[in-house]
LUMNU-313027 format. One line per field, with one value per residue: residue number from 0; x, y, z of N, C-alpha, C, O, CB in turn. Coordinates in steps of 0.02 Angstrom, whole numbers, plus 32768, in hexadecimal, padded with zeros to 4 digits. Glycine has a CB too. Layout:
BEGIN
num <- NUM / ...
n_x <- X / ...
n_y <- Y / ...
n_z <- Z / ...
ca_x <- X / ...
ca_y <- Y / ...
ca_z <- Z / ...
c_x <- X / ...
c_y <- Y / ...
c_z <- Z / ...
o_x <- X / ...
o_y <- Y / ...
o_z <- Z / ...
cb_x <- X / ...
cb_y <- Y / ...
cb_z <- Z / ...
//
This chain:
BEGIN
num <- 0 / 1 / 2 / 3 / 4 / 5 / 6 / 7 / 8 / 9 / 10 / 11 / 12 / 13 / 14 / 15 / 16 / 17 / 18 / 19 / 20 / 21 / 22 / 23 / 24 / 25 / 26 / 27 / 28 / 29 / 30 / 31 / 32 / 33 / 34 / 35 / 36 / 37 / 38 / 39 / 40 / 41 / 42 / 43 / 44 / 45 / 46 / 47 / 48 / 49 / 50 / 51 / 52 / 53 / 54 / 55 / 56 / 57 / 58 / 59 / 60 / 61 / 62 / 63 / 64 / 65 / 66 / 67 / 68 / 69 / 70 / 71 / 72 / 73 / 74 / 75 / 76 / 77 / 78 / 79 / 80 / 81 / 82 / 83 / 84 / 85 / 86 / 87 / 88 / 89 / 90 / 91 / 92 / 93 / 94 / 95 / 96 / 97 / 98 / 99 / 100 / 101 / 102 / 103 / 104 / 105 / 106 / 107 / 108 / 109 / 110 / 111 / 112 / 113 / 114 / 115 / 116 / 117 / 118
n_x <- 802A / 801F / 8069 / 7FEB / 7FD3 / 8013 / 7FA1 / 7FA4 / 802C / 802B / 808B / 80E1 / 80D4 / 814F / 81DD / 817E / 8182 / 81E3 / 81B1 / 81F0 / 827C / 831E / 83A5 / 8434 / 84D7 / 8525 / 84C8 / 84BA / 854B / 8533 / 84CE / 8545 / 8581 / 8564 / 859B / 85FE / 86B4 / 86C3 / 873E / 8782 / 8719 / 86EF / 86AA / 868E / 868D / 86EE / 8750 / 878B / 876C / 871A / 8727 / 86CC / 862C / 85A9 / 8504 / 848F / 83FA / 83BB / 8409 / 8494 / 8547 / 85D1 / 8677 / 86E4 / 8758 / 87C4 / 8816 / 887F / 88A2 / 8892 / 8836 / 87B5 / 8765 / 8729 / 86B7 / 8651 / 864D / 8625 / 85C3 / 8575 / 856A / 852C / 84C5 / 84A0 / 8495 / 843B / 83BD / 8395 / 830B / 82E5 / 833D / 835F / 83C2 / 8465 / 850C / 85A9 / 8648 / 86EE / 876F / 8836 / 8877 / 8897 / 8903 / 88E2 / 8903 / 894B / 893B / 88C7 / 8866 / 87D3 / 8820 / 8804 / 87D6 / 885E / 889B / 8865 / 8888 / 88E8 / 894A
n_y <- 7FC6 / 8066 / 8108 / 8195 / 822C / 82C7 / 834E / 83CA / 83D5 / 8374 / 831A / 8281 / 8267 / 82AC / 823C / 81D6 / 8130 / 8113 / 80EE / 80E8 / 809C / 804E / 80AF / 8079 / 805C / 809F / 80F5 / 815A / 818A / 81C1 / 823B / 8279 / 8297 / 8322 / 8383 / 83F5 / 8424 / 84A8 / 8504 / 84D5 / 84BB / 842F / 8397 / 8334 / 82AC / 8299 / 82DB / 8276 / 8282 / 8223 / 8194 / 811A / 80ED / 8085 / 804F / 8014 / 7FDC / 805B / 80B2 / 811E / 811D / 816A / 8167 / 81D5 / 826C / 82E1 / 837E / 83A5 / 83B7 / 842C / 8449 / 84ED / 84D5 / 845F / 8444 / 8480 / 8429 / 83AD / 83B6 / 83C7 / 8362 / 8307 / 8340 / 8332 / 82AC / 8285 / 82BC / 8263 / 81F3 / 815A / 8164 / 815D / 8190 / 81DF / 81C8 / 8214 / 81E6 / 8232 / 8206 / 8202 / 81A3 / 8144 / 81D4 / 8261 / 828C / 82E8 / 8291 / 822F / 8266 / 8261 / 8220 / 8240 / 82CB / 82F2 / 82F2 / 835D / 83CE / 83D0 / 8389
n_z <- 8000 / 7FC7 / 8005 / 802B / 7FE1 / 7FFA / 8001 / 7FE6 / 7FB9 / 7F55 / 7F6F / 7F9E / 8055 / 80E4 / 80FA / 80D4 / 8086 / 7FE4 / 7F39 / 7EDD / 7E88 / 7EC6 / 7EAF / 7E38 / 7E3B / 7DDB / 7DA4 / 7E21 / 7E10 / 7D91 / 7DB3 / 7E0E / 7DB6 / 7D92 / 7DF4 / 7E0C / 7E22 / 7E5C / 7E43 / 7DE2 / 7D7B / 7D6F / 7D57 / 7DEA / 7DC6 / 7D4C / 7D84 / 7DD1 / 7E65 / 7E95 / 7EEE / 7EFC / 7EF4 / 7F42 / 7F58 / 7FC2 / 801E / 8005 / 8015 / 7FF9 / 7FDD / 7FD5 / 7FA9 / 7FAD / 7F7F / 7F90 / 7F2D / 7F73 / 801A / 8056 / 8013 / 7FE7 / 7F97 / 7FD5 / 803C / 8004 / 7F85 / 7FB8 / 7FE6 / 7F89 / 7F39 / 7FA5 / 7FA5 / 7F15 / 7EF4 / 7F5E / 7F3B / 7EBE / 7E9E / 7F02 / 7F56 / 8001 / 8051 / 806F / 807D / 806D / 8063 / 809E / 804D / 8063 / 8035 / 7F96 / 7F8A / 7F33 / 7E8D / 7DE1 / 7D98 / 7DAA / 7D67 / 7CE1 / 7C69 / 7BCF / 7BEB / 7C49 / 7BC4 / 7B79 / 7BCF / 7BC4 / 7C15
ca_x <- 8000 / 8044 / 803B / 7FC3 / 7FF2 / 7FF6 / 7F72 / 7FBE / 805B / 8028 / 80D0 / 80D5 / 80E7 / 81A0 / 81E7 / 8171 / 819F / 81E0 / 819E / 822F / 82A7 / 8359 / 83D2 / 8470 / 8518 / 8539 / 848B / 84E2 / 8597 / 850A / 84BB / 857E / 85AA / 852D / 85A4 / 863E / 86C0 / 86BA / 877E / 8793 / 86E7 / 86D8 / 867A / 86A8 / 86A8 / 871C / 879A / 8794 / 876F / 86E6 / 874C / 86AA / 85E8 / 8572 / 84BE / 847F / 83B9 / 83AF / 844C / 84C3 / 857B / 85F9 / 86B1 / 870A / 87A4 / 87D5 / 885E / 88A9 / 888F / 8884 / 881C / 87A0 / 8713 / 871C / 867A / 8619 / 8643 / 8601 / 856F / 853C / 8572 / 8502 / 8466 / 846A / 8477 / 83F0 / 8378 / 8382 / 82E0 / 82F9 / 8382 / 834F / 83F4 / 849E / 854F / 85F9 / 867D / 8714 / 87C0 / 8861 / 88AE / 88E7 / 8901 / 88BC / 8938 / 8914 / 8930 / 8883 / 883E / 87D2 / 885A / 87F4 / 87C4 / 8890 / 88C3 / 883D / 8891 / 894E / 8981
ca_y <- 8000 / 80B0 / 8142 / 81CD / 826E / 830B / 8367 / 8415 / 83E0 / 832D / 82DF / 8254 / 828B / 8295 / 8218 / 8198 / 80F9 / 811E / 80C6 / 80D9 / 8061 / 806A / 80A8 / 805A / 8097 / 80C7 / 8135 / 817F / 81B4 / 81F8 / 826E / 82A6 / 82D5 / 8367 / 839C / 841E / 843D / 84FA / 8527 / 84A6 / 84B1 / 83F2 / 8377 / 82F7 / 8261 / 8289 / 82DB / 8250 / 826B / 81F5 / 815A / 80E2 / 80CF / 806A / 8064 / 7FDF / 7FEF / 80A3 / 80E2 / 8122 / 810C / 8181 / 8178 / 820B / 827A / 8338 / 8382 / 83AA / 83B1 / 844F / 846E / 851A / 84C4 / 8417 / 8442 / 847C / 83F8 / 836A / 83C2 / 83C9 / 8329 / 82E4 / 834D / 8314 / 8256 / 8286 / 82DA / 8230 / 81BA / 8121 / 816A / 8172 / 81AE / 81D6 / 81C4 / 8235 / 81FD / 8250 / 81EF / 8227 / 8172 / 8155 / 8224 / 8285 / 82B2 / 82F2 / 822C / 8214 / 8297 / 8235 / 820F / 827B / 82FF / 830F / 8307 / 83A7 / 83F8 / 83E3 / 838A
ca_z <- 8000 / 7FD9 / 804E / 8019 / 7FCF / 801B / 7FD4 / 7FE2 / 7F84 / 7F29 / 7F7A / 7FD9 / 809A / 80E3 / 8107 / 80BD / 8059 / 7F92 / 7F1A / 7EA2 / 7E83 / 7EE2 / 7E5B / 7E3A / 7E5F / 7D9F / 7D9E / 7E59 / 7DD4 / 7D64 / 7DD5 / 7E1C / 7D84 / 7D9A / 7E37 / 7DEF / 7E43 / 7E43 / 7E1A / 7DA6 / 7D48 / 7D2C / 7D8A / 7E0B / 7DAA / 7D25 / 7D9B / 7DFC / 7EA2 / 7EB3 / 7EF3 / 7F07 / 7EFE / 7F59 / 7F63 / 7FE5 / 8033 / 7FE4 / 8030 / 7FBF / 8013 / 7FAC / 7FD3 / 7F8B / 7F92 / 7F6E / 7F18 / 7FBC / 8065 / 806E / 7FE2 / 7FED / 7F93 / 7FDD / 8059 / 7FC8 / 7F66 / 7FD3 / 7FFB / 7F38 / 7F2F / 7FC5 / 7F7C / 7ED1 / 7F03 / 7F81 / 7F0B / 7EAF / 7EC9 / 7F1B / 7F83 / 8035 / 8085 / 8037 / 809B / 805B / 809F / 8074 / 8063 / 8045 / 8010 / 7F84 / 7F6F / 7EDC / 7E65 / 7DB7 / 7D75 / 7DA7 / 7D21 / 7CA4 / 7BFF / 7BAB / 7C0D / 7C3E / 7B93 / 7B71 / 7BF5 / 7BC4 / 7C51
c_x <- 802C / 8039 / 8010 / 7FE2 / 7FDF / 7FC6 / 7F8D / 7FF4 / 805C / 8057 / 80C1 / 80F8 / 8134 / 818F / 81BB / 81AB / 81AD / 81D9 / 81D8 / 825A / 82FE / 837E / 8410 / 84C3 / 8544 / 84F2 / 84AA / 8518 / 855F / 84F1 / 84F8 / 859D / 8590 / 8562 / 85F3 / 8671 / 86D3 / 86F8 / 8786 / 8754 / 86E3 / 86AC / 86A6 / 86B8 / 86EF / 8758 / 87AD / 878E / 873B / 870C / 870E / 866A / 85D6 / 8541 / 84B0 / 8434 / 83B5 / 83D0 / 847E / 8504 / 85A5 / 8641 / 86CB / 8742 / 877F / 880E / 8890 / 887D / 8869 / 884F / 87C7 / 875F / 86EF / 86CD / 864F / 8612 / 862B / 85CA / 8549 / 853F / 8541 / 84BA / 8457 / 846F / 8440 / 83A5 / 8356 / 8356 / 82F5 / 8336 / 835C / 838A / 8441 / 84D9 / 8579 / 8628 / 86C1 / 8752 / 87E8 / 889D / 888C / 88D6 / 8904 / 88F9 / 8923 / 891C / 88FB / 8841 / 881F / 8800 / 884A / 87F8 / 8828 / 88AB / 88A5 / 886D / 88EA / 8978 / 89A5
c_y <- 803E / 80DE / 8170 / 81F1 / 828D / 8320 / 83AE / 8412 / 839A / 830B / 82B3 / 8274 / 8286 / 826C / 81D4 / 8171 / 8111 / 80EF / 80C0 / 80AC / 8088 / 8061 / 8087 / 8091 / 80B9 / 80F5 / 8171 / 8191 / 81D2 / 823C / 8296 / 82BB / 830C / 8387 / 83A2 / 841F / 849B / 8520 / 851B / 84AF / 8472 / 83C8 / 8347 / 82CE / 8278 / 82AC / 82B3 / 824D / 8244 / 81A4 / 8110 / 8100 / 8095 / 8073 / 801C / 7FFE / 8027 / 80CD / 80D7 / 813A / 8122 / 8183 / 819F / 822F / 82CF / 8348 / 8390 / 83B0 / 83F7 / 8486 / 84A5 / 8510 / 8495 / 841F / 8460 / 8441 / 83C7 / 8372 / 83BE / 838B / 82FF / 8308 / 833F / 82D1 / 8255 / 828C / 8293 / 8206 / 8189 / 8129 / 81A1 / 81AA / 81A2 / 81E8 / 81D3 / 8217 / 8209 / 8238 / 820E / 81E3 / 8162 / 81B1 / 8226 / 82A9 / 82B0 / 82C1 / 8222 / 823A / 825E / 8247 / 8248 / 82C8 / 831F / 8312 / 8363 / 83EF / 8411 / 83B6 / 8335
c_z <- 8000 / 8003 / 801D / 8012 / 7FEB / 7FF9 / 7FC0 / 7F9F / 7F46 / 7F2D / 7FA2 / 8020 / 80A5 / 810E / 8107 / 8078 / 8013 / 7F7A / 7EDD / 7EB0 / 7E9A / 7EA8 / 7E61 / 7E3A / 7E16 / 7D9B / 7DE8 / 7E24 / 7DAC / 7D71 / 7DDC / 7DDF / 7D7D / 7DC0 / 7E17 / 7E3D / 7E28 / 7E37 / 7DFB / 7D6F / 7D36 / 7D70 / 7DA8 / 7DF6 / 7D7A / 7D4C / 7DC0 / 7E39 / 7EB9 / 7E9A / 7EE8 / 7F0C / 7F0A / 7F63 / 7F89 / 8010 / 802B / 7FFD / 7FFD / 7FF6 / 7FD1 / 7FD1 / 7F8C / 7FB3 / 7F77 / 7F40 / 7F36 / 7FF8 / 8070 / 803E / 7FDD / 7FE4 / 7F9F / 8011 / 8045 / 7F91 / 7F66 / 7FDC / 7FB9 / 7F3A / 7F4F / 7F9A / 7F2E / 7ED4 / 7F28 / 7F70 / 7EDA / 7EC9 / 7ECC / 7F4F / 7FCF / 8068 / 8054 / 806C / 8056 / 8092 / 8074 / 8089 / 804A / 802A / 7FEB / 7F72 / 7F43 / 7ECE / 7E11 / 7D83 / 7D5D / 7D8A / 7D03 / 7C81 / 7BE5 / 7BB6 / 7C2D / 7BFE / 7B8A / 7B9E / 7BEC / 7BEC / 7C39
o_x <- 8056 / 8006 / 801B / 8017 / 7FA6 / 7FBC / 7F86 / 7FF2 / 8084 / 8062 / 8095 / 812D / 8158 / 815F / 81C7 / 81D9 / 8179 / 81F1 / 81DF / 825B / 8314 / 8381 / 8420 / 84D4 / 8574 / 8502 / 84AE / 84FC / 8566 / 84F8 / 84F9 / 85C8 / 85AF / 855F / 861A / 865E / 86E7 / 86F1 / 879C / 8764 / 86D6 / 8698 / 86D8 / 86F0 / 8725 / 8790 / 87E2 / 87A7 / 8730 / 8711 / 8722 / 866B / 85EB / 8539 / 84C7 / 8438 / 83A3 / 83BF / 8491 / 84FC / 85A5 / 8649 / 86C8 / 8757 / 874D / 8834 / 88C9 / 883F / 8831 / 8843 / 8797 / 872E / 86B5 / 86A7 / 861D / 85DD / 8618 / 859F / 850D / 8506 / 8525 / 848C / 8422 / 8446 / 8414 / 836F / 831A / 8363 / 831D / 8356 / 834A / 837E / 8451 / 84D0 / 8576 / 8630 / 86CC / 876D / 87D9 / 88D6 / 8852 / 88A5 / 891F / 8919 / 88F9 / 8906 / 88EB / 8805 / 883E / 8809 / 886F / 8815 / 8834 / 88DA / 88C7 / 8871 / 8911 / 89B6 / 89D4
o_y <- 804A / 80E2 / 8167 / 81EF / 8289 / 82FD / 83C3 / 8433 / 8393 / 82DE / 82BB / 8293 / 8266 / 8266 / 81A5 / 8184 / 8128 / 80BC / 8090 / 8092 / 80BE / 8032 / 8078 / 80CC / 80E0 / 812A / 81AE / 81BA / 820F / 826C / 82CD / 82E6 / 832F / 83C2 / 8373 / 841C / 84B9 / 8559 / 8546 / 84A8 / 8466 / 83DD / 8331 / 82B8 / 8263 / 829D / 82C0 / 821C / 8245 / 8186 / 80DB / 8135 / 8069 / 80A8 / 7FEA / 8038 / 803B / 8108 / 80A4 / 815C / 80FE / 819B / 818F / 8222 / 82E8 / 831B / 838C / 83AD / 83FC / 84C3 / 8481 / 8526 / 848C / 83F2 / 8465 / 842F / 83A9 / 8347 / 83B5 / 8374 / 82D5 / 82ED / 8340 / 82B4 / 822C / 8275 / 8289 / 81EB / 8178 / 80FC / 81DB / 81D8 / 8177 / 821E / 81B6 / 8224 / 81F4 / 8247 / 8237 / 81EB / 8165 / 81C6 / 81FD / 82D2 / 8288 / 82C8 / 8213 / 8232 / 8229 / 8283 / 8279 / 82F4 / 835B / 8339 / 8396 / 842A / 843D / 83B5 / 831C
o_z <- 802C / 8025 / 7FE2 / 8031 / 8000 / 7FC7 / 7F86 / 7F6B / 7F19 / 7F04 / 7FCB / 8020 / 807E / 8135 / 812C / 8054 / 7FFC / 7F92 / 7EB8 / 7EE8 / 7E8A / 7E7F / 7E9B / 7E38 / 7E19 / 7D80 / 7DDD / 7E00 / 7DA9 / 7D4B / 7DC0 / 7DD7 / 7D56 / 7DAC / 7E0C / 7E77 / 7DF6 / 7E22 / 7DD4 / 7D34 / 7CFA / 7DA6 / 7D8C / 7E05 / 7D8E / 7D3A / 7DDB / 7E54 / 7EF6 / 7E64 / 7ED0 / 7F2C / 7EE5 / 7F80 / 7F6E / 8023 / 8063 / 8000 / 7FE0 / 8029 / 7F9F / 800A / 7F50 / 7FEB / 7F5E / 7F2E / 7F1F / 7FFE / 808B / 803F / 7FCF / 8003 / 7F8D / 8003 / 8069 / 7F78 / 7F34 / 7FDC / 7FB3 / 7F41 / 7F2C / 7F7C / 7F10 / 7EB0 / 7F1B / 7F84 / 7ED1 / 7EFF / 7EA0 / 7F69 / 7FD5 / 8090 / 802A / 8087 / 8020 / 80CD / 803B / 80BE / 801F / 8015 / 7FFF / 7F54 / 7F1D / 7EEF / 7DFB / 7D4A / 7D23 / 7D92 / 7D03 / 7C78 / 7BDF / 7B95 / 7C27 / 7BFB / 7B92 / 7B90 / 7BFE / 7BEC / 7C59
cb_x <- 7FD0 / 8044 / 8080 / 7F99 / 7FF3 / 8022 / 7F2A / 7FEA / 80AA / 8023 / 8115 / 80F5 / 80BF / 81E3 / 81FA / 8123 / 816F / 8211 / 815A / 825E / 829F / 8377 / 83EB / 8467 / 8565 / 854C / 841C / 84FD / 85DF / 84D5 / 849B / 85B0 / 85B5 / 84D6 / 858B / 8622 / 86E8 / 8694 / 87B0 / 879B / 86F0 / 8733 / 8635 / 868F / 865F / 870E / 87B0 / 87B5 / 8778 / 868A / 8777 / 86C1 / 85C8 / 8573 / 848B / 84C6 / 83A5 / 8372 / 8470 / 84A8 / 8582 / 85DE / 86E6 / 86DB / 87FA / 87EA / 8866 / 88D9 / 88D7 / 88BC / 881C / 87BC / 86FD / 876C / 8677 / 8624 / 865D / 8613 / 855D / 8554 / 85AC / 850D / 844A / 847E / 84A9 / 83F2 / 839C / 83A5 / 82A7 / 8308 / 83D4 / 833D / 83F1 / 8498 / 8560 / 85FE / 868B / 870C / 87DA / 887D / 88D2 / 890F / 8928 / 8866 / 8989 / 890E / 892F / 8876 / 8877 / 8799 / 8838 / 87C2 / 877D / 88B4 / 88B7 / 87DD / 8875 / 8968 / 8951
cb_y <- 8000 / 80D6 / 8189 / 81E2 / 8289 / 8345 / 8368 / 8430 / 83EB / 8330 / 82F8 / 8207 / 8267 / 82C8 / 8230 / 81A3 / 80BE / 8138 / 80D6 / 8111 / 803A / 804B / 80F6 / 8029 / 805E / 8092 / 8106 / 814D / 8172 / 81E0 / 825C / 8286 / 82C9 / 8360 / 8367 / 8480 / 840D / 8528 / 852D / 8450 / 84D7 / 83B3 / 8355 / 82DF / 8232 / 829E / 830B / 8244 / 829A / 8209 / 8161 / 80B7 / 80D7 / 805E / 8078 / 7FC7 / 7FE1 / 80BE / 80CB / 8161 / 80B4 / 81C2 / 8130 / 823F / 8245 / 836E / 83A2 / 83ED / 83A8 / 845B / 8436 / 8540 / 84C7 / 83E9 / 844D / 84B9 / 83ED / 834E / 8414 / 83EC / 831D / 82EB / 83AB / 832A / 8221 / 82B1 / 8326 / 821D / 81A8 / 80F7 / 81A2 / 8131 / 817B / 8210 / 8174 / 8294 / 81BB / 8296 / 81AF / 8267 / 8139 / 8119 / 8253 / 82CA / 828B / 8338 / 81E6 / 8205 / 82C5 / 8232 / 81C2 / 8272 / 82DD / 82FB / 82CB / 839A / 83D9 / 8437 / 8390
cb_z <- 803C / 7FAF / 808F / 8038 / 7F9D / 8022 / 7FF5 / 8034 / 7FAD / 7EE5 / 7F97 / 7FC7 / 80DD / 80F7 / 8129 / 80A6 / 8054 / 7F6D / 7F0D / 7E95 / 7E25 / 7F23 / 7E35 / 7DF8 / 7EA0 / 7D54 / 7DB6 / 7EA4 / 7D93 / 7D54 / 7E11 / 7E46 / 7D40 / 7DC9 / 7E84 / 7DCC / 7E5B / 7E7A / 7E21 / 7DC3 / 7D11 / 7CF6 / 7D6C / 7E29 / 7D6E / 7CDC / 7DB6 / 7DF7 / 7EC8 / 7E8B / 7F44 / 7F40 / 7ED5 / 7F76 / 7F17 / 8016 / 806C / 7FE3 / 807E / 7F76 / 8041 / 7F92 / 7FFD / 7F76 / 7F5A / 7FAA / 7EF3 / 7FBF / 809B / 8089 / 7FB5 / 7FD0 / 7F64 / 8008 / 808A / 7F9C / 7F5D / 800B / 8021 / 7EDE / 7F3D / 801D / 7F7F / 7E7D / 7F2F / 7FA4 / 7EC4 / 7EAB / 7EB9 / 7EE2 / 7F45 / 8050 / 80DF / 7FE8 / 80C3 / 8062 / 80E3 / 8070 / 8056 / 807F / 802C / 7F2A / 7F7A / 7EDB / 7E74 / 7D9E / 7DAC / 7DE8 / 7CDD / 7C7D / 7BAE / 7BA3 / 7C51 / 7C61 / 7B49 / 7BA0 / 7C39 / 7BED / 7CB8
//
């Protein structure tokens, strides 16, 4: 049985059940590529700092990196990162966690995306 819609906004209430299907952890890399980093202009995936996806009972479990430690836009970056896996249906709850092994160096450019760039 589904829950009832609000009536005001036609959503289902918070924190009821979704009826969508839990996405997989290549539809999770689809969404982060939405999520720039804002000095660089490119997205997460192809500079590589998204070390791992998981999706398990509608928790999405991201291990990622920065380009440093000490990097200016790393607590904007995770936060786009958690709200556009979040915004995704079927995704009840979404874990960042942010490693620093193996460290980001600009290796882990996509091919492409470093050739484009020169490096």
């Amino acid at each position: 049985m589904t829950e009832p819609l609000d009536p005001a906004s036609g959503a289902a209430p918070e924190g009821a059940p979704s009826d969508a299907a839990t996405p997989t952890a290549e539809q999770v890399k689809l969404a982060l590529r939405k999520v720039k980093d804002p000095e660089l202009n490119l997205n997460i995936i192809d500079l590589g700092l998204v070390y791992d996806v998981m999706v398990e009972d509608r928790t999405a479990v991201i291990a990622m990196t920065l380009t440093s430690p000490g990097c200016p836009a790393g607590p904007q970056i995770m936060a786009d990162a958690e709200r556009a896996v979040r915004n995704m249906p079927g995704v009840d709850d979404v874990v960042v966690n942010l490693v620093w092994e193996p460290y980001w160096t600009p290796e882990r450019i996509e091919p492409r995306v470093r050739a484009y760039m020169g490096l």
